[in-house]
C-alpha positions in Angstrom: 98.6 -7.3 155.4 101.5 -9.4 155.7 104.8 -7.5 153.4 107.2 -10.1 155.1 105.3 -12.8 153.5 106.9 -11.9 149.8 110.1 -13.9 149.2 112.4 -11.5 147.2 114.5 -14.1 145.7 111.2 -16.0 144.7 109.8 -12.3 143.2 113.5 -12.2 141.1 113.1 -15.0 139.5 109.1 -15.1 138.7 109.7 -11.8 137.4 112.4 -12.7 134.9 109.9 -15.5 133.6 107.2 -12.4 133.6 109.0 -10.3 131.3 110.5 -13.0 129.2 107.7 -12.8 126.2 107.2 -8.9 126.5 111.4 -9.4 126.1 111.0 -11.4 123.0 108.6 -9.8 121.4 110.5 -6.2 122.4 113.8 -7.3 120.7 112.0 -8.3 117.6 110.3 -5.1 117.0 113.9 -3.1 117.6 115.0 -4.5 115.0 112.5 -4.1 112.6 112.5 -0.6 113.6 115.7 -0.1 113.3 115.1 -0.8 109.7 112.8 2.2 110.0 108.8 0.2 110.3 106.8 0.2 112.3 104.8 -2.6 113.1 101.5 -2.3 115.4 100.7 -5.6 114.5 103.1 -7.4 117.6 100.1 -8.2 120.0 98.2 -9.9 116.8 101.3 -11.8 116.7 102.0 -12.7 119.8 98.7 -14.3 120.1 98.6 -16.4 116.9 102.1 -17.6 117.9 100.4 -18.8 121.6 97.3 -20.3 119.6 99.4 -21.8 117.2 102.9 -22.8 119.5 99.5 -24.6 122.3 97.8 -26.1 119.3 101.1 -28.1 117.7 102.3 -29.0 121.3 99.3 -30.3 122.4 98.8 -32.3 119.1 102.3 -33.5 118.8 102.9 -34.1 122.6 106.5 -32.1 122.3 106.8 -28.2 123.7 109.8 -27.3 121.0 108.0 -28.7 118.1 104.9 -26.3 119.7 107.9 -23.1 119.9 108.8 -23.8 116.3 105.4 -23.7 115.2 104.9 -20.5 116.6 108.2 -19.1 115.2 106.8 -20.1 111.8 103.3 -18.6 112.1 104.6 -15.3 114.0 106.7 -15.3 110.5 104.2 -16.0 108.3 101.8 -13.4 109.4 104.6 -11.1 109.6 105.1 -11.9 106.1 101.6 -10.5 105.2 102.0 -7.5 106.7 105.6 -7.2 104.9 103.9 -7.5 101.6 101.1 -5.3 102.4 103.6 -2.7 103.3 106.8 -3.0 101.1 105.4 -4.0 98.4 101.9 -2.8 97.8 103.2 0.3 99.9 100.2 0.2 102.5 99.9 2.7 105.5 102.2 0.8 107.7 100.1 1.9 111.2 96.6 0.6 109.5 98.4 -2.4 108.4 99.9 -2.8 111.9 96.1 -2.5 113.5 94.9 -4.4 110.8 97.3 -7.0 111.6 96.0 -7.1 115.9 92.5 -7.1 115.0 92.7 -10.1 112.2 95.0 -11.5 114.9 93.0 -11.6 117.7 90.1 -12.8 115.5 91.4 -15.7 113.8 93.1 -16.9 117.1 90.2 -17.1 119.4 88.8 -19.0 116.0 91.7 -21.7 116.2 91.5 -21.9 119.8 88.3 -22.8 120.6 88.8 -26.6 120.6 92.1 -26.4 122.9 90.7 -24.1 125.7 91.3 -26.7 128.8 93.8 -28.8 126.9 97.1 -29.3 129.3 100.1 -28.9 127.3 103.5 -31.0 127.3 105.5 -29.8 130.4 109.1 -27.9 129.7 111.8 -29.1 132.3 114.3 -26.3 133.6 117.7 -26.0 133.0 120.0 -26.8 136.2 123.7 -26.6 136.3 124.1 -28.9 138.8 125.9 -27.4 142.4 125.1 -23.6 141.0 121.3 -24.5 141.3 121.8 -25.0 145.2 123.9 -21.6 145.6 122.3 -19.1 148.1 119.9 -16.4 146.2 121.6 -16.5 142.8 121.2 -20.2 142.3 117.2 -19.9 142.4 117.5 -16.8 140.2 120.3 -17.0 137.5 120.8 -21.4 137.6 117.0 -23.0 137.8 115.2 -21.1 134.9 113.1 -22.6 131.5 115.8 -22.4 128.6 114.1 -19.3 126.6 115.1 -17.2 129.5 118.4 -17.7 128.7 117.6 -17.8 124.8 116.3 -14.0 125.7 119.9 -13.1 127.1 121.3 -14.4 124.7 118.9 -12.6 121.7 120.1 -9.2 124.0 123.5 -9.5 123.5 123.3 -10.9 120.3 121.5 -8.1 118.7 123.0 -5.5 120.3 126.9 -7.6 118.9 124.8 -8.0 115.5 123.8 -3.9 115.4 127.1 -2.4 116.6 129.9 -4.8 115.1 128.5 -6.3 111.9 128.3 -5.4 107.8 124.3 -6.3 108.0 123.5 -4.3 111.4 125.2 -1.2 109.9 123.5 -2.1 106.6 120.1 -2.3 108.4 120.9 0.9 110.6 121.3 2.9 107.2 118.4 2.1 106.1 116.7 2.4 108.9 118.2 6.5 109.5 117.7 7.3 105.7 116.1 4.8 103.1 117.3 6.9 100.0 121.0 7.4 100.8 120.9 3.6 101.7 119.4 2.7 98.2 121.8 5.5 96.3 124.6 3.6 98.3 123.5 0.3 96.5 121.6 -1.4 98.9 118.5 -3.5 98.6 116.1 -1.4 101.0 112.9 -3.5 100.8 115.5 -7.2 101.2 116.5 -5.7 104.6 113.3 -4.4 105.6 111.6 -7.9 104.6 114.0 -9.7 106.3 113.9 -7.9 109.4 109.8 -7.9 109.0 110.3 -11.7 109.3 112.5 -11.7 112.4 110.4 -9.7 114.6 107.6 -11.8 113.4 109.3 -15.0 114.5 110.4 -13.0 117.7 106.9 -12.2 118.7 105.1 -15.6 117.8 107.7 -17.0 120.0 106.9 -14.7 123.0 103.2 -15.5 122.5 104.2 -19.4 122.6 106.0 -18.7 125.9 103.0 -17.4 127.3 100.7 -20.3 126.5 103.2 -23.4 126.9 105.6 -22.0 130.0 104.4 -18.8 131.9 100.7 -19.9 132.2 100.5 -22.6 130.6 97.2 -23.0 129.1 95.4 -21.0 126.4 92.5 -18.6 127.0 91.3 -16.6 124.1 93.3 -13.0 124.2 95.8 -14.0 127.2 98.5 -12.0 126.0 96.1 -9.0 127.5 98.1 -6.3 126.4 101.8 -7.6 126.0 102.2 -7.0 122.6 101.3 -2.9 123.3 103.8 -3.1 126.3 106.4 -4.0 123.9 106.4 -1.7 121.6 106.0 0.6 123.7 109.7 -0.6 125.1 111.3 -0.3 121.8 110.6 3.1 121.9 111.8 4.2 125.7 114.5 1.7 125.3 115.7 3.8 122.7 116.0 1.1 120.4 118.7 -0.2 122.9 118.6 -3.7 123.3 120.3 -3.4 126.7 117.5 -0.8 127.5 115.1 -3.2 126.7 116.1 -6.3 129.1 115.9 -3.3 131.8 112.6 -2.5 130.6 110.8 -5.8 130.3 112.2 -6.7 134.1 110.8 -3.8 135.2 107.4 -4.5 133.8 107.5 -7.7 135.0 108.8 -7.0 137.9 105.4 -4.6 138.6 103.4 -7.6 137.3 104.7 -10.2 140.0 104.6 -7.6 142.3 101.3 -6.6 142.3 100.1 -10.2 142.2 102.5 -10.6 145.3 100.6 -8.0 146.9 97.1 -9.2 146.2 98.7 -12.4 148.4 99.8 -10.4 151.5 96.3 -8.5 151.6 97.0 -5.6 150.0 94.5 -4.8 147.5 95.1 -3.1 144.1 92.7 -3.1 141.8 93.3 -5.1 138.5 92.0 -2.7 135.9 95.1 0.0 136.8 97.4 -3.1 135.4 95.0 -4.0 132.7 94.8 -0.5 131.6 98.0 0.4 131.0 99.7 -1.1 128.3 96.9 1.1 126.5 98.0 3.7 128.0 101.3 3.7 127.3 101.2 3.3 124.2 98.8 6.4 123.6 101.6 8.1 125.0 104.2 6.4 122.6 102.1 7.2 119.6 102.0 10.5 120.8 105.5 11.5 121.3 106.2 9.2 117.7 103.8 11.6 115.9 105.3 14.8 116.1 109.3 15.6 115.2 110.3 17.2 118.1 109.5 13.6 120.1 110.9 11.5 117.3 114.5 13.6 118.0 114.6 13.8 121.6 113.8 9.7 121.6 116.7 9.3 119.3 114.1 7.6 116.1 115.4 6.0 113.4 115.3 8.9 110.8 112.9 6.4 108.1 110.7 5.2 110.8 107.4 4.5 109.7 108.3 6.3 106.1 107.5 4.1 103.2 109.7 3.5 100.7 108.9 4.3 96.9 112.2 3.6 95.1 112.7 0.5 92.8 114.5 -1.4 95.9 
């Protein structure tokens, strides 16, 4: 076993392109449940956004024409489970599993005549002398631009939520959907809307997976990311700066391990593959009883439908 074989600066920056679609995905679902839903359905979504993002660049021959695709199907089938839940007032956890399973299904359907394909390559950003700079150059200055489209989503949401009309609007509604509506706002507008973000969030994160961290598509590659991320949202404390610490660090154990495996020290794959499930037993857990939905700081009308003409 060879430990001085692992380049740390190389480990840095693989892991921030490890964590960057659990990221995506992650800040998507904060903000939906900040709105106060709760959507299990973020690993379906994540998948049909790397079917359908691999699928449209491959056919096209263009990458961002592949990411926009994705955007638009993580959207749409957010959109279903928006209607089935704000509208028709379905159980929004049954929905959410609902949502994986048809997910999962219809994506290894679409997939089947891509699985080899080679997608269009996406070039790095370099900012010229930074890129050559000593450990940060290789780190912060020679990554893919969603990385820095991830940063950016952090600080953005986390601007959007604190400082703005529609993130206080959205928190309201979020901590108590009745006072928000007796207060005159549109509860089920703002909870749509934000359905539709995290939707878009997510299908891009899958696309990132099949188009930039792999790239290649293999029926269920996300393997778990979509569980990992909402199970961030929830020890992030709906932080988005809690978040961006939390994805790294999963990613950072991803790399790591696969680091590892390369200097001859053998871990076995299943404890990785395992836990996304695993955590978010425990998430569900702590979520289903009051006294865990306090100490993690919930939004008050998480998961609570909303009956009132909205």
């Amino acid at each position: 076993m060879d430990i001085g074989a692992i380049n740390p600066v190389f480990l840095i920056a693989s892991l921030m392109v490890a964590a960057t679609p659990i990221l995506l995905a992650a800040l998507g679902e904060l903000v939906v449940e900040k709105a106060g839903v709760l959507n299990l359905g973020v690993e379906g979504i994540m998948i049909m956004g790397a079917v359908t993002g691999f699928a449209a660049a491959v056919t096209t021959g263009n990458a961002w024409l592949g990411m926009l695709a994705a955007i638009g199907a993580g959207a749409l089938l957010a959109l279903v489970f928006a209607v089935l839940t704000q509208v028709l007032m379905a159980n929004q956890v049954a929905s959410g599993l609902a949502l994986t399973l048809f997910g999962l299904g219809l994506s290894a359907l679409v997939g089947q005549g891509f699985v080899g394909a080679t997608p269009p390559r996406t070039e790095k950003l370099t900012f010229g002398p930074l890129t050559d700079l000593p450990v940060v150059g290789p780190i912060l200055f020679n990554q893919d631009p969603l990385v820095y489209v991830s940063l950016a989503l952090v600080a953005g949401i986390w601007w959007w939520l604190k400082s703005t009309r529609g993130g206080r609007i959205l928190r309201a509604v979020g901590e108590n959907h009745d006072s928000a509506h007796a207060l005159g706002y549109k509860v089920r507008r703002v909870r749509i809307l934000a359905i539709l973000f995290g939707g878009a969030c997510a299908g891009l994160g899958g696309a990132y997976l099949s188009l930039i961290r792999v790239p290649q598509w293999t029926e269920g590659m996300t393997t778990g990311a979509g569980w990992i991320a909402l199970a961030l949202v929830v020890f992030a404390a709906w932080r988005p700066g809690r978040a961006l610490l939390g994805a790294y660090l999963f990613g950072g154990i991803m790399v790591l391990q696969l680091n590892l495996q390369a200097a001859g020290f053998r871990i076995p794959v299943e404890y990785l593959a395992m836990s996304p499930y695993i955590i978010t037993i425990l998430v569900l857990v702590l979520m289903s009883s009051n006294r865990g939905r306090t100490s993690l700081s919930a939004p008050g009308s998480l998961g609570r439908s909303f009956h009132a003409a909205g």
